[in-house]
C-alpha positions in Angstrom: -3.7 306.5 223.0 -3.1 307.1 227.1 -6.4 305.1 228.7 -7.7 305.8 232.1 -8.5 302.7 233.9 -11.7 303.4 235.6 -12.5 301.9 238.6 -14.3 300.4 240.2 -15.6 298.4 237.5 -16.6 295.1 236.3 -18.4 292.2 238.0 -20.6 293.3 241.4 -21.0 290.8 243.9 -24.5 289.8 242.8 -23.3 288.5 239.5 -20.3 286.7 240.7 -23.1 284.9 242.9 -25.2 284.4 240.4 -22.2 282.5 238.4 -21.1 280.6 241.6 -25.0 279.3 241.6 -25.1 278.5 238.2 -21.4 276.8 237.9 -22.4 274.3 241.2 -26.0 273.3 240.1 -24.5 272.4 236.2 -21.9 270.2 238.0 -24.2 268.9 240.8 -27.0 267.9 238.5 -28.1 265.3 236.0 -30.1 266.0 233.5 -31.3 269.5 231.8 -30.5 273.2 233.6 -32.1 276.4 232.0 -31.6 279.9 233.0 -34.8 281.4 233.1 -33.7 284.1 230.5 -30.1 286.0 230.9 -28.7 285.0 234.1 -26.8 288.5 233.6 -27.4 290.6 231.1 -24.0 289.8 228.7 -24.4 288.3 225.9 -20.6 286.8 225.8 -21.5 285.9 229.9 -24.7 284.1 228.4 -22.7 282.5 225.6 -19.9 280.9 228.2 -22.6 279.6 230.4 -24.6 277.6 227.3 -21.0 276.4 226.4 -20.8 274.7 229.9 -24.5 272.9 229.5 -27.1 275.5 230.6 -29.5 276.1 228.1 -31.2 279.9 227.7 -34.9 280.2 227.7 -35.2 284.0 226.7 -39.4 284.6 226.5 -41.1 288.1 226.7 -42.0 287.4 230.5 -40.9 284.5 232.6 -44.2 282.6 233.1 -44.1 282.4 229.5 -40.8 280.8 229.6 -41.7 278.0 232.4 -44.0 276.8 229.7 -41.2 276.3 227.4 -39.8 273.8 230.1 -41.1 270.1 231.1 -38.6 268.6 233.0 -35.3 269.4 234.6 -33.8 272.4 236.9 -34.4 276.4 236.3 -32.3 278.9 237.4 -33.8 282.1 238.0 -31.8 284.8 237.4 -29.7 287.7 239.1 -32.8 290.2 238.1 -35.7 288.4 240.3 -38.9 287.1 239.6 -42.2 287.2 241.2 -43.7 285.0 243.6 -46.2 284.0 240.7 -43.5 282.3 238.2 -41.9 280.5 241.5 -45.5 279.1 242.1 -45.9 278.0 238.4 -42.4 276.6 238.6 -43.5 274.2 241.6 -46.9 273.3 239.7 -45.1 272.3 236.9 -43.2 270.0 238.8 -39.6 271.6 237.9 -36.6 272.1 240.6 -35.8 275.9 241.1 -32.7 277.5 241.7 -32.8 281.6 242.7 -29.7 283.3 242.0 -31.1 286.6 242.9 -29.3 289.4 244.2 -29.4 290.3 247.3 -30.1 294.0 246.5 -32.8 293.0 244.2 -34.5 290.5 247.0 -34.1 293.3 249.7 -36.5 295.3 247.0 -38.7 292.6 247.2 -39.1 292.4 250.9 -39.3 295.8 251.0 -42.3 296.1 248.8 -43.9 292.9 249.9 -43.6 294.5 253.4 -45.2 297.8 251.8 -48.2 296.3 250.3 -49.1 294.1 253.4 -49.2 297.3 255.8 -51.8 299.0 253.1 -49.7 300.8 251.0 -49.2 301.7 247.9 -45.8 301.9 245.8 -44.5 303.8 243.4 -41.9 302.2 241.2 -39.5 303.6 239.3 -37.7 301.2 236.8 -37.7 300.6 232.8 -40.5 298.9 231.4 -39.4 295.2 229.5 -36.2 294.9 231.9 -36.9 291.6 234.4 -36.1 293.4 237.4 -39.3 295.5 237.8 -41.2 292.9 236.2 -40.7 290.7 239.4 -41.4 293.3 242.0 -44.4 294.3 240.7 -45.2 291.0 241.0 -44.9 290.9 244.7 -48.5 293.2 245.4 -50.0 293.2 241.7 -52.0 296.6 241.6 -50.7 298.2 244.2 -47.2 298.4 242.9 -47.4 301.0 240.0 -44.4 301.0 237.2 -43.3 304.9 236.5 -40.4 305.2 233.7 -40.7 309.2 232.9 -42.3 312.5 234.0 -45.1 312.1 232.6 -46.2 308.6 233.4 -45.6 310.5 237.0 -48.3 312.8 236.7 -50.6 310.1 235.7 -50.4 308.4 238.5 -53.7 308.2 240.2 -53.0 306.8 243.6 -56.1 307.6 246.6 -54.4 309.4 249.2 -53.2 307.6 252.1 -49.8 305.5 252.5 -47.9 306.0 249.4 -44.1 305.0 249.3 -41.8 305.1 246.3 -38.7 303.0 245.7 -37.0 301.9 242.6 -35.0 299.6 240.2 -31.7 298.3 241.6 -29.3 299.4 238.3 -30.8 302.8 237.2 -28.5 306.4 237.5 -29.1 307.6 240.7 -29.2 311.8 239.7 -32.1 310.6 237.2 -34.0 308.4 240.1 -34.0 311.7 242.7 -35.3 313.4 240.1 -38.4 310.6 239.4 -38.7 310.5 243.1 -38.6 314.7 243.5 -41.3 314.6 240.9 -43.5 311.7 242.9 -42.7 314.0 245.7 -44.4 317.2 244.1 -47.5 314.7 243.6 -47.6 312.8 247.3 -46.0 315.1 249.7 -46.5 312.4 252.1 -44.6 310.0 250.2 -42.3 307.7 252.0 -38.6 307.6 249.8 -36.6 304.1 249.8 -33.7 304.7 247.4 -32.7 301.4 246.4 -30.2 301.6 243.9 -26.8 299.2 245.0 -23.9 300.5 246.3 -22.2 298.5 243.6 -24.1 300.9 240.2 -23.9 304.2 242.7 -20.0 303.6 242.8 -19.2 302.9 239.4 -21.2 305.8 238.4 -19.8 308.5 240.8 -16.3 307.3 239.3 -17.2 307.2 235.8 -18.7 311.0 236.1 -15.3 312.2 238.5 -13.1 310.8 235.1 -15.0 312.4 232.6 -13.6 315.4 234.1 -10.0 314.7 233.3 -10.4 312.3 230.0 -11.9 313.7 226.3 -14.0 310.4 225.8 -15.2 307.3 227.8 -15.4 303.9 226.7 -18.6 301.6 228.7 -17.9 298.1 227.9 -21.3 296.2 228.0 -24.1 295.0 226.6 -26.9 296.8 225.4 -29.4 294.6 227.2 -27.6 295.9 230.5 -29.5 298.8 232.3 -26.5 299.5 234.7 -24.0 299.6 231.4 -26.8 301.9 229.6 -26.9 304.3 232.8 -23.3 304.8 233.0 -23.2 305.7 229.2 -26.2 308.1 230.4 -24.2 310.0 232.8 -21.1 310.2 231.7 -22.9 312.6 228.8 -25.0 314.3 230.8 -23.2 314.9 234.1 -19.6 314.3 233.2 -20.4 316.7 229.9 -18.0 314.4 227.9 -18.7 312.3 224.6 -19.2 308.4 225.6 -20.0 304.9 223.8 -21.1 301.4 224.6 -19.0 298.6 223.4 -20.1 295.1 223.7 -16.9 293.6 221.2 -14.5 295.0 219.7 -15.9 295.4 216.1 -18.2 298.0 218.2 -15.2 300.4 218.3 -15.4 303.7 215.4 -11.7 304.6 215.3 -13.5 308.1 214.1 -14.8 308.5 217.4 -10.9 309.3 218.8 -10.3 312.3 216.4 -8.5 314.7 218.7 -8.7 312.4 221.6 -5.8 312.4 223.2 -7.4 310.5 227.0 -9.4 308.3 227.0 -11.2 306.8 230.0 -12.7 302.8 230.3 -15.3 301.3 232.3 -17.4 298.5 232.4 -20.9 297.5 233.5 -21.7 295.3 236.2 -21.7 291.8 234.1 -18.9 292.2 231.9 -16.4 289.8 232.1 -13.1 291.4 232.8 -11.1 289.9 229.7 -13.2 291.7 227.1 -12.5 295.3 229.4 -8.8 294.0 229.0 -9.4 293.1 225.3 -10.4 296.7 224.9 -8.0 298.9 227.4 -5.2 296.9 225.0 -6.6 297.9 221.8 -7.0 301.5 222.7 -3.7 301.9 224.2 -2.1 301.0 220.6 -4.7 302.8 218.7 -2.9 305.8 216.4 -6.0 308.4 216.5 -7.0 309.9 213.0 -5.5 312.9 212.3 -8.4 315.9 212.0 -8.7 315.9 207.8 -9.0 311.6 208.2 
């Protein structure tokens, strides 16, 4: 099988931060470290990280989770939380570490600067993923969650200062048309497109190689909404047929009948030896033959 290496791909620079963080307070520290649910969302990234002493505390919603937690040091994780689970962090008497991106805190400031100058904000992001759940903690009530069309146009925002922004990881031709749509609603909307520069790239390049491949690979997990999105446009921009592989044993060998190219990326928190793993087994995979 001839495999297109897609690139970029792999780890952004928020998630090699987040693992810098996490390595130097497990060595620095005595006694218990928790990650305040995935620190990024792979589950063989989560696995390595328990293996070197930091225990997972995975809850429905992070306040929930500081409960779960008496003593010892936290780690919040790449996705952000809101000022509410820092402050119930401190009550409880625990020693916080943020290993927030950067892109995600910038949202944060942004809406927090938003809310305090009498606005009100639009969000677009996927309801039970972390990252929304800790901006909208930043002006509860006037920060309001939109995941489709029609939670769009049931929006019921007073006219007057209105802004819309959105979720760090999502696909960007999906988020103009949420934002197009909020548009239609608030012509006076103000726009702050913040997906990274990091998801924009790797999706441009996964939609350009679509072109010249029969099939792409997206080695990630399903918990990860940048790894989800690039499955998302591959298929509907790049017109071509493409999967999400988190091991190996994910792999159909029926999927490759009458592939000849096949094309491989990666989400944003997938370590690079699994994408290797994978790019290996594909280049020494015999394709069926069409009456397999």
């Amino acid at each position: 099988m001839e495999v297109v290496r897609i690139t970029p791909r792999g780890y952004c620079h928020g998630v090699v931060d987040a693992f810098r963080i996490a390595k130097r307070v497990r060595e620095s520290t005595d006694g218990p470290v928790y990650m305040l649910g995935h620190l990024v969302h792979n589950t063989h990234a989560t696995d390595d990280l328990q293996r070197q002493g930091i225990d997972l505390v995975d809850p429905p919603n992070r306040l929930a989770g500081l409960d779960m937690i008496s003593e010892g040091t936290v780690i919040f994780t790449a996705h952000g939380v809101s000022p509410q689970v820092k402050r119930r962090a401190a009550e409880r008497g625990l020693r916080a570490v943020d290993a927030t991106c950067s892109d995600v805190v910038r949202t944060h400031e942004l809406v927090r600067d938003l809310a305090s100058r009498g606005y009100e904000v639009i969000y677009v992001g996927r309801r039970g993923h972390p990252e929304p759940e800790g901006v909208l903690g930043e002006a509860p009530g006037h920060v309001h969650l939109v995941q489709d069309l029609e939670d769009v146009e049931r929006l019921d925002i007073p006219r007057g200062r209105v802004a819309v922004t959105c979720q760090t990881t999502l696909s960007m031709w999906d988020t103009e048309e949420m934002i197009e749509a909020v548009r239609r609603r608030y012509p006076e909307v103000e726009v702050y497109n913040e997906i990274c520069r990091a998801t924009q790239e790797r999706q441009e390049a996964a939609v350009r190689a679509a072109r010249e491949v029969d099939l792409v690979i997206v080695v990630g997990s399903p918990r990860s909404s940048n790894s989800n999105r690039l499955v998302e446009v591959v298929r509907k921009l790049g017109g071509k047929p493409a999967h999400l592989v988190d091991r190996l044993e994910d792999i159909d060998p029926g999927w490759f009948r009458g592939v000849k190219r096949v094309g491989v990326t990666s989400g944003a928190s997938t370590p690079s030896q699994l994408t290797r793993r994978v790019i290996e087994f594909l280049e020494q995979l015999e394709p069926p033959g069409p009456d397999d």
